[in-house]
N, C-alpha and C positions, 0 to 999 in steps of 0.2 A: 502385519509389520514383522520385520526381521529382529526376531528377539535376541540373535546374536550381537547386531549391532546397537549402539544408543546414537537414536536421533535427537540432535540438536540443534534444528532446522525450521522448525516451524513458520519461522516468519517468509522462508522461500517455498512453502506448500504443507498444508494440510493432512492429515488421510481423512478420505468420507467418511463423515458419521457413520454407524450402520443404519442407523434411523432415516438418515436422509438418504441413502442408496435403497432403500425398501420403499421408501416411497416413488422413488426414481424408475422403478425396474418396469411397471407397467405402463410406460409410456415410450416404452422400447419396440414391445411388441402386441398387447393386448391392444393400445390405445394408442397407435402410430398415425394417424390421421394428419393432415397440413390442416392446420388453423385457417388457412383461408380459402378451404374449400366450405363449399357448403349443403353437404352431404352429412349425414350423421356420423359419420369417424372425423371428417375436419371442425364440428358443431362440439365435441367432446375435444378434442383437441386446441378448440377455441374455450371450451370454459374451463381449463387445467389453466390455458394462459392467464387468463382476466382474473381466475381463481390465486393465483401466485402473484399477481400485478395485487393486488389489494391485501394479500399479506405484507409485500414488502409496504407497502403503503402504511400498511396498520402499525407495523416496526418502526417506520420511519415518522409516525407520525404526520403526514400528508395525504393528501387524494393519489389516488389511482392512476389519475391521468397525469400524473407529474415524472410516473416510473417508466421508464426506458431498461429494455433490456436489450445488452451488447453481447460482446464473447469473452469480455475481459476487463480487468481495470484500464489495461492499456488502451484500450477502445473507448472505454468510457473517457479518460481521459483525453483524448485524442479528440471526441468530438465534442468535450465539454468548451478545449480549450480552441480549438479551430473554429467550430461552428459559434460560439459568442464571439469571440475575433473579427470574423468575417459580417457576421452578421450587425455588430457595433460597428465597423467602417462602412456598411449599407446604409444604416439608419442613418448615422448623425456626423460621421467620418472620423469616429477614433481610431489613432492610432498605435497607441502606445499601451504595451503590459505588461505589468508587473507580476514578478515570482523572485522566487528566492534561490541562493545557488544551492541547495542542497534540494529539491526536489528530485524524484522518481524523473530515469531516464524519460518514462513516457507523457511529463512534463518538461521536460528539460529539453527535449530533443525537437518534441511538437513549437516549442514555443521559437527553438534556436531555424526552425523551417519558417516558420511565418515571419522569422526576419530575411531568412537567405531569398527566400523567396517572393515573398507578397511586399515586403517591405515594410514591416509592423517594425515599431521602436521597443526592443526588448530590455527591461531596465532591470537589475537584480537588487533585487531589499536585502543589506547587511544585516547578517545574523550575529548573533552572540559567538561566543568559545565553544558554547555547548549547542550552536545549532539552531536556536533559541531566540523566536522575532517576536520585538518589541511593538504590538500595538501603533505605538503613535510612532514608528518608521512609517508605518502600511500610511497612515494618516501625513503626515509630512512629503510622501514623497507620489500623491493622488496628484494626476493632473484635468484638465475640462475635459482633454480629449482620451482617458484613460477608458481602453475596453474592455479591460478585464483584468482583473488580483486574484492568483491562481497562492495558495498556501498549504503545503501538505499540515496536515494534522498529527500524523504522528509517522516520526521519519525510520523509513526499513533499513537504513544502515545503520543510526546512533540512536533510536527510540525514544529522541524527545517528542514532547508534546508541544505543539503551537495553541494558542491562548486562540482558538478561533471563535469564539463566540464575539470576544472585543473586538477583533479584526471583522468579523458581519455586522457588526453594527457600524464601526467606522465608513466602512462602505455602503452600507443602505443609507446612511444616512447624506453619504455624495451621490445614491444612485447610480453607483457603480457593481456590477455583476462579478459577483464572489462564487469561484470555485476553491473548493479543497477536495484532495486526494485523502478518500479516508480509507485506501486501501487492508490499509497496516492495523486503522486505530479499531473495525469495526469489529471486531472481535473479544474486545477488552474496555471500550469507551463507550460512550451514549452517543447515539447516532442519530437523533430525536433532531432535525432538521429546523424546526422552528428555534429550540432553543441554541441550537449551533449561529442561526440566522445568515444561514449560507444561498446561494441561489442554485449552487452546481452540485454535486457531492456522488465521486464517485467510487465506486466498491468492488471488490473480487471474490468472485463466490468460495476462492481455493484457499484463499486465507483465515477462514471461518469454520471448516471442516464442510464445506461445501466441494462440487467439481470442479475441476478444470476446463475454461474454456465458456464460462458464460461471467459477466459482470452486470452492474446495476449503475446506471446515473441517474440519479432526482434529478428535473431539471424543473424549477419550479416555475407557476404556471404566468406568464406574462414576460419571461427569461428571453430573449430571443435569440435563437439558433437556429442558424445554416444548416441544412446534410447534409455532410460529408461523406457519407454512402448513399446512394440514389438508386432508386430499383421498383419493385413492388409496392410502396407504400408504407409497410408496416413500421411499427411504432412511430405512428401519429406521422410517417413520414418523415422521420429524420435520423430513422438506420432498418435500410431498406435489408430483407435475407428472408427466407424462412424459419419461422420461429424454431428455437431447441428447445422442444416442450420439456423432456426429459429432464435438460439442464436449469432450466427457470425451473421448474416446479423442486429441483432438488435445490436450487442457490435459494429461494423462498422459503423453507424448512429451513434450511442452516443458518439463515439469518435471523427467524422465530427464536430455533432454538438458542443459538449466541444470544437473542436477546432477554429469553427466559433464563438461561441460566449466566450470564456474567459475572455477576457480584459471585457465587460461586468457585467459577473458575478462576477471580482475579484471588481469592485467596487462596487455591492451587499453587499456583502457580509463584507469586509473587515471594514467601519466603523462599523459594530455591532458586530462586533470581538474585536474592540477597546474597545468599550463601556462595555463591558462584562470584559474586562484586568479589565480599567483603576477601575470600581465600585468595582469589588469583591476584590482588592486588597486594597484599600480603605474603606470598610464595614467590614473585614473581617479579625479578629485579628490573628495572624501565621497562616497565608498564602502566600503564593508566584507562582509565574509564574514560570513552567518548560518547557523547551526548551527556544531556543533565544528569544529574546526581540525583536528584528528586524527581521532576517532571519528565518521567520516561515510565514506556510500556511495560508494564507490568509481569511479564513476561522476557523481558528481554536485556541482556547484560552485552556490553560490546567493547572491545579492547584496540587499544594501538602497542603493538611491543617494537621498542626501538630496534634497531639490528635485524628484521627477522621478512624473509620474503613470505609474505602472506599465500603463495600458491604452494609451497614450499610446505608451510606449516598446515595446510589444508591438506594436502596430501598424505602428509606424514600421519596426520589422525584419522584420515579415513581408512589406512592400511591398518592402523591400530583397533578401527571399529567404532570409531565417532565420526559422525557425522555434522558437523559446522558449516562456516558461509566465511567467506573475506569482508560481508560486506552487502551487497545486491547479489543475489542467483542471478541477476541477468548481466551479471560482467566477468563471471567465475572466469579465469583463466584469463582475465588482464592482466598484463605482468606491472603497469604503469600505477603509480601511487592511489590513492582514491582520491578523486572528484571532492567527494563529500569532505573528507577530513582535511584535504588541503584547504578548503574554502573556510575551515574554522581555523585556519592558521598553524596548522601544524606541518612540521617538514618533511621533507622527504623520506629520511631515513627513519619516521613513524609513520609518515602515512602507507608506506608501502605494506608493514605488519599489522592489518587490521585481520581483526576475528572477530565476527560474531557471532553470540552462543543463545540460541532461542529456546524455550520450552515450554510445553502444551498438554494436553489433557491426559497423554500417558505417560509422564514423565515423572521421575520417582527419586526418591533422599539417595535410595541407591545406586541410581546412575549416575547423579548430580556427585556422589562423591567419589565414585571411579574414574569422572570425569578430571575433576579437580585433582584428586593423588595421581593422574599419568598428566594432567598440560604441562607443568613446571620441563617434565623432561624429555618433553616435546618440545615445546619451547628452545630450550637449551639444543638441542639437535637442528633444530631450524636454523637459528644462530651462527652454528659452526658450520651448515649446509650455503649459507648466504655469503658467510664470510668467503669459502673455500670459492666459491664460484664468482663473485669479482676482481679473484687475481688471476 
């Protein structure tokens, strides 16, 4: 890492463990074989996968056969929410499902196609101010023909938590198939599947000090899903590719060790997440904390500053040697207010100055407070950069 700069980014990516790139490296070139050959380089190559298939499984507490390996959350998500979609209108002819407007594009977007196109009833469950869905919404607004309740678990713009374990029981108990994005949450939360009582649950290996480029769905086992990759067969037939041994065997490490070490890094990490609330909200005239005040990641602090063009004030700190977010890495350079924050009711001229400020396993009092003595006059810069540019 660039000791020059201070990363404050984590919730938009990772760096690899070193542990898990060590383990990673001989499946690059010693141990390069296709798993579905059946030759002894693809026979090795086949037990590194089944070997990492039952790690995540042991983490996740589930079987083997329930883990799906993708190239990403957004994959995972994509076929958690398409393939039960399509596969609930097969069965029994539901058409209608539910998620919430503050969802990850790669919910939001999957779900807004399955209406443009296939013609599913896409219905949004009303969040709280802080992001924050109440249980007995998810239960009140259940229909017969409902094919799936999609609920992120912990949200990568405002880091609330959703109560998902009550929302898996409200829906097991209608027999309705429950995904959630625990993209964000799996790094810092319990991912323990049965007690979440989820049916979908999808993951990012880059969020966890895993790599880039591989994800994880539980999809549990009597769940019914469509392919929406069609090919070779592999994984059980419903995401056809040749496997990334390298990548699965590194995203199965990093999900061990996240799960050995957690409790750990949540007390890392967490007072300088405080510290970062309690100063800029205090330094910092119209400003405010978005998402919950309590039930947020552990790690993650996130702002709305009135006045202030959020690309504007990204910029400005990245030239100064911090590195931040608007919000989603996968929208940087929208100039348009956020999605997210307007749907918790905030206006325009807040939701366009969002920042948020993430930190992770090398993150120190002393960057946390370099950070904090230069935002205020960052900030302030932003402000008069914003104002000068809509006259």
């Amino acid at each position: 890492m660039d000791r020059t700069k201070i990363y404050l980014d984590y919730a938009a990516t990772t760096p690899v463990d070193p542990r898990v790139l060590e383990c990673m490296l001989p499946y690059f070139r010693e141990h390069f074989g296709n798993p579905s050959s059946i030759h002894a380089f693809g026979q090795r190559a086949e037990s590194a996968l089944e070997n990492a298939r039952e790690t995540v499984a042991d983490t996740l507490n589930c079987v083997p056969d329930e883990i799906i390996f993708t190239s990403g959350g957004t994959e995972s998500d994509n076929l958690a929410l398409r393939g039960a979609a399509l596969a609930a209108r097969k069965l029994r002819g539901a058409n209608h499902i539910l998620i919430t407007p503050v969802e990850h594009h790669a919910v939001l977007n999957t779900a807004r196609q399955l209406a443009e196109l296939f013609g599913f009833e896409v219905e949004f469950l009303p969040v709280d101010r802080y992001g924050w869905l109440d249980p007995q919404v998810v239960h009140d607004h259940l229909q017969p023909d409902t094919a799936l309740v999609s609920v992120i678990y912990a949200n990568n713009e405002i880091g609330t938590i959703n109560p998902i374990r009550e929302i898996g029981h409200i829906c097991r108990q209608k027999n309705i198939p429950f995904h959630s994005d625990a993209v964000q949450a799996a790094a810092y939360l319990p991912v323990k599947v049965d007690e979440l009582q989820v049916d979908l649950l999808s993951l990012g290996s880059h969020k966890f000090y895993g790599p880039k480029g591989v994800g994880i769905l539980y999809a549990r086992k009597g769940t019914p899903l469509t392919a929406t990759q069609t090919g070779g067969g592999q994984e059980r037939g419903l995401r056809a590719g040749t496997s990334n041994i390298p990548y699965i065997v590194g995203s199965a490490e990093a999900l061990r060790i996240a799960d050995q070490e957690r409790s750990r890094r949540r007390e890392h990490v967490q007072p300088m997440r405080d510290q970062i609330i309690e100063s800029i909200l205090e330094r910092i005239s119209d400003s405010q904390l978005t998402g919950h005040p309590a039930l947020r990641l552990p790690n993650h602090a996130s702002f709305a500053f009135r006045h202030v063009d959020g690309n504007f004030l990204l910029m400005l700190l990245d030239s100064n040697g911090f590195a931040c977010s608007s919000g989603s890495a996968c929208k940087v350079g929208n100039p348009e207010p956020s999605e997210v924050l307007l749907a918790l009711g905030l206006e325009a001229d807040w939701a366009l100055g969002s920042l948020r400020v993430t930190i992770g396993n090398d993150s120190t009092f002393e960057q946390i407070n370099k950070f904090i003595k230069f935002l205020p006059m960052v900030v302030s810069r932003a402000r008069s950069l914003t104002a000068y540019s809509t006259h």
